[in-house]
N, C-alpha and C positions, 0 to 999 in steps of 0.2 A: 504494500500500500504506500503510494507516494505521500509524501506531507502534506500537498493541498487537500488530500481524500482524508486524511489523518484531523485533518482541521476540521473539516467539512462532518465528521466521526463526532468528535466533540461537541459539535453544534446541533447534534442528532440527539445524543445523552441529554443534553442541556432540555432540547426540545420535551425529550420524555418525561425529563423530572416537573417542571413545570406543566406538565400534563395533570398532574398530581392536585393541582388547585384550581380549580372553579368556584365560580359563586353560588352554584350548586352544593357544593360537597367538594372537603378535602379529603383524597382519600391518598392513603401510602401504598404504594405500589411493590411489590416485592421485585419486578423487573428495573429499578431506574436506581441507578447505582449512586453509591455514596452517599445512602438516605440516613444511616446513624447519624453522618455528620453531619448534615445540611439541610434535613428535612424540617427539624423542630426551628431549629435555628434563623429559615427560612421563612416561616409560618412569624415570628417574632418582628424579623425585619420588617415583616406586611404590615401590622400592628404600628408597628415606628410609625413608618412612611403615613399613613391615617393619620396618626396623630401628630405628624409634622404637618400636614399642607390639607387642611379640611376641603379643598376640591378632590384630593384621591380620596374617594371613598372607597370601601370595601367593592363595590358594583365597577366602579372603574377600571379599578387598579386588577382585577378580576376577569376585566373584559380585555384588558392587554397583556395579562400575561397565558390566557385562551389562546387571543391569535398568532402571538410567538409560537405556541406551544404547536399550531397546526402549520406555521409555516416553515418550521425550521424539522424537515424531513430531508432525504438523501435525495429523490427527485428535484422539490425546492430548491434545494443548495444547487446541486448538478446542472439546471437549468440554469441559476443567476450565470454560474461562471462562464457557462457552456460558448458563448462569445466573445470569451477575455482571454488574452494570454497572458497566463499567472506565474508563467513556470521559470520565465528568466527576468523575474522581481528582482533586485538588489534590496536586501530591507533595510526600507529607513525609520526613522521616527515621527509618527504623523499625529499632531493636537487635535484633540476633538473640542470644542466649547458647546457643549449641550446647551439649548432650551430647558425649560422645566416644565411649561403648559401643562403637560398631559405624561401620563406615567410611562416609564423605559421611554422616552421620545426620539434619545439618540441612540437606539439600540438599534439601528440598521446602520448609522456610520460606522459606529465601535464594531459589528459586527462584517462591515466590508472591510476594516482594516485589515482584521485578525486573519481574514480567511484569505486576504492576497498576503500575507505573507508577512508583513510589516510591523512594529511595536505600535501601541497605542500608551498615549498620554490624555488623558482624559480629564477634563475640568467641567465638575458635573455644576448644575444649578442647584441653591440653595435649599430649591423646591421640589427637587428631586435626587437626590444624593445617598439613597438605603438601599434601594433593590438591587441595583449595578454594580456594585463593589462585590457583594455578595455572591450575584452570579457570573462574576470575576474568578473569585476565588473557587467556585464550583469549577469553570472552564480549567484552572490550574489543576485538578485534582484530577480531572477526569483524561489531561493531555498536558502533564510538566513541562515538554516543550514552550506553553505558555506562559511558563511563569516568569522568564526574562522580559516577558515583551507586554504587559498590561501594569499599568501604573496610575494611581489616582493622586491629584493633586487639589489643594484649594490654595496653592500660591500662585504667584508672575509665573507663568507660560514661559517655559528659558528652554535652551537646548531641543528643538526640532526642526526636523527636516521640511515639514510641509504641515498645512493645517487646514479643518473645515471648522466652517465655526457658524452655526443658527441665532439669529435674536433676531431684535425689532428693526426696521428702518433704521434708527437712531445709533442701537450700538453696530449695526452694517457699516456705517461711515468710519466709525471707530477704528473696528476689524479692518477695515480696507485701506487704512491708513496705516493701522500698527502690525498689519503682516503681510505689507505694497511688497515686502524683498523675497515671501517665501511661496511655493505653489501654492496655492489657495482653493476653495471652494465657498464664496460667503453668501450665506442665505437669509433673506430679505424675507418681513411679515408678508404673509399671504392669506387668503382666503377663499373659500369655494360659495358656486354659483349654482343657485337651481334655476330652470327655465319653463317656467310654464306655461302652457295652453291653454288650459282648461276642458280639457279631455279630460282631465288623468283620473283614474277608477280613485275609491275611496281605499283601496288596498296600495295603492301607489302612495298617497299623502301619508297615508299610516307609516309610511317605510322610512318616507320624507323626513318624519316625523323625528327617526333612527339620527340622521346626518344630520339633524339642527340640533338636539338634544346630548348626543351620547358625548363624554365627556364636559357636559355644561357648554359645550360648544368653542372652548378655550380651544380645540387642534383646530389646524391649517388646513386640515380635510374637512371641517366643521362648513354648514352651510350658517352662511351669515346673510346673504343677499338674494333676494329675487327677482326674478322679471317677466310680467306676468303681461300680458293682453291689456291693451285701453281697454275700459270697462269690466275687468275681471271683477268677479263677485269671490269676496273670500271666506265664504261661509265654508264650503267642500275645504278649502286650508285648514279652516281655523277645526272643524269635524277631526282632520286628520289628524291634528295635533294631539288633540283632547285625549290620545292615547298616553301620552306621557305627563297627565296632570298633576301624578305623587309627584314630581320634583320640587313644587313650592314647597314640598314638608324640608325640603333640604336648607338650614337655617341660611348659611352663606347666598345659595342661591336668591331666597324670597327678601336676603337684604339688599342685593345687589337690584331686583326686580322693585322693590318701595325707591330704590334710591332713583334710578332712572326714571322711574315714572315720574316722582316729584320734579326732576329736574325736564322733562319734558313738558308736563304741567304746567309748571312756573312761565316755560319758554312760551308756551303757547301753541306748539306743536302737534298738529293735528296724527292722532295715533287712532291706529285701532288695538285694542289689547281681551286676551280673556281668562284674566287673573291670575295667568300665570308665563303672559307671553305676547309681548307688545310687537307691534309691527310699525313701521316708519318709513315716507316715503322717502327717500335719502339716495344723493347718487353715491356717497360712499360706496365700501367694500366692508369696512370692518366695522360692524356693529357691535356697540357693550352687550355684556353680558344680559341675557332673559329680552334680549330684541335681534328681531330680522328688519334689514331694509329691505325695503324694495323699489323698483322702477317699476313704467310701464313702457312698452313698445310697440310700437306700430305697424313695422317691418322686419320680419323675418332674417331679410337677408342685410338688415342695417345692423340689426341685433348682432351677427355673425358676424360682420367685420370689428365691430363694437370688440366685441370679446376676444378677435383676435387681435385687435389692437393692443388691447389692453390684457393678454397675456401674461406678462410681467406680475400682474401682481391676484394673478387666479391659480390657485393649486388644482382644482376641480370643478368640470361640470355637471351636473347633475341634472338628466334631462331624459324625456324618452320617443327616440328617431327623431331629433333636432340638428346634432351635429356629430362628427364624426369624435373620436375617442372621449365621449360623455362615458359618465359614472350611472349607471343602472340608478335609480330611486333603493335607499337601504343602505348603498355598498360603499359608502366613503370610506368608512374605518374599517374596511376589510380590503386593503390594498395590497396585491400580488409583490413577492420580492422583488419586484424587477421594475416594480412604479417606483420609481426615483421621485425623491421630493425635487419641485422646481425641475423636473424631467431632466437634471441633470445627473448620468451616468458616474455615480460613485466608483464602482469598480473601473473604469475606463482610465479617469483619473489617477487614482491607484497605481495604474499598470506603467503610468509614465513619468511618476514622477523620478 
């Protein structure tokens, strides 16, 4: 077995032990190895992580470590590489600077590093900083070869060959300025788009429902904006919605949703809302938390250039037979290894620095 296949082994392990926790049911598996160590241990760090940053709830944090757990199989892996050439890497040392939004965020960098071959240095966010070290140390256990090359820091970034680094607008400028001298990858706030018709069945909005809600709407996969027909009626929306209305029990959420509303209120701002989910017509992209914007449009094919134009700052469409490589209604946060955030080619990268 070569070393890429050997990586690629590890990340398989990895996959199955986290198979182990759903928000269903934790259950220990007597196939996934290195459970004395890592099993109780890991069930604890969950616990942390909640109690650090009250947007990971148990349901969250729950719901991403499910889809790691399905996407990190031998096929999976086998296909990401299957178009890189990995094999005459020189390894260097590559920075990662995690987001914190939403739980494991940068476990698809961390996890491109590893597998082309590379060390990773990893400067986690405040807001997310338990579950990754953790299954760090798992990846060491399960493939010692690892244990030179993964390193967590909360100091100054010193000593690397190349870096990819996630935040806002704001600290992009930053990044692009204080790592102008080394290969880069920097990624800029984004947001995804749903486009509607008004066809769409009451099983479609329900799904809709999935991509505006699931993580509080904090990821980049997160539907923040819509754009719906002059004269849409939003009652079928707002029907859709109505499936996900336990979330105002979620304290953070229903203060973030009193604060906006007041401050919409105040402004004058004409809203529609149904107690637990304001809509606004805004040509934004990035709406506060417990609100959608939306537009309306007139032309199909205006709408289309619109949003190609404006690429730059959309992770996802979300539409159905509108345009070409849209997101199914449901499928934001179920994104294939090989959708690159910002469609930029991680491993590609990788292969040349």
């Amino acid at each position: 077995m070569n070393s890429i296949q050997n990586r690629i082994a590890a990340f398989v392990k990895l996959g199955h032990f986290l198979s182990q926790f759903s928000a269903d049911k934790i259950e220990k598996k007597e196939t996934a190895e290195f459970n004395d160590l890592f099993f109780d241990g890991f069930k604890h760090q969950l616990k942390v992580a909640q109690e650090n940053n009250s947007w990971f709830t148990k349901e969250n944090i729950f719901f991403s470590l499910e889809s790691w757990s399905k996407s990190l199989t031998t096929n999976n892996l086998d296909n990401l590489i299957k178009n890189e050439d990995l094999t005459s890497i020189k390894p260097k040392k590559v920075a990662i600077v995690m987001a914190g939004n939403i739980p494991l965020v940068g476990f698809h960098d961390f996890l491109s590093v590893l597998i082309s071959g590379h060390s990773v240095v990893v400067k986690q966010s405040s807001n997310d900083k338990h579950i990754l070290p953790f299954l760090g140390k798992y990846l060491e256990y399960v493939y010692p070869s690892f244990k030179e090359k993964i390193t967590f820091t909360e100091e100054k970034l010193e000593d690397f060959d190349a870096v990819i680094a996630t935040g806002s607008n704001n600290t992009a400028r930053y990044f692009e300025y204080y790592f102008k001298n080394k290969p880069n990858i920097i990624r800029k706030s984004r947001n995804s788009v749903a486009v509607l018709t008004g066809k769409e069945s009451e099983a479609d909005l329900e799904k809709l429902a999935d991509d505006v809600f699931q993580y509080f709407g904090l990821g980049c996969r997160s539907v923040s904006k819509l754009y719906v027909p002059k004269g849409y009626n939003f009652d079928a929306f707002f029907t859709g919605m109505y499936i996900k209305k336990e979330i105002i029990n979620n304290a953070k959420y229903a203060n973030n949703y009193d604060y906006n509303k007041a401050v919409y209120l105040m402004s004058e701002f004409d809203l529609l809302e149904n107690g637990f989910l304001m809509i606004k017509e805004d040509a934004s992209y990035s709406s506060p938390i417990a609100t959608v914007f939306y537009e309306y449009y007139e032309n199909e094919i205006d709408l289309k250039i619109k949003l190609h134009l404006e690429k730059e700052k959309i992770q996802c469409i979300v539409s159905k037979g509108f345009i070409e490589n849209e997101i199914a209604f449901g499928e934001t946060q179920n994104p294939e290894l090989a959708d690159y955030a910002d469609g930029i080619n991680t491993l590609d990268f990788l292969s040349k620095i």
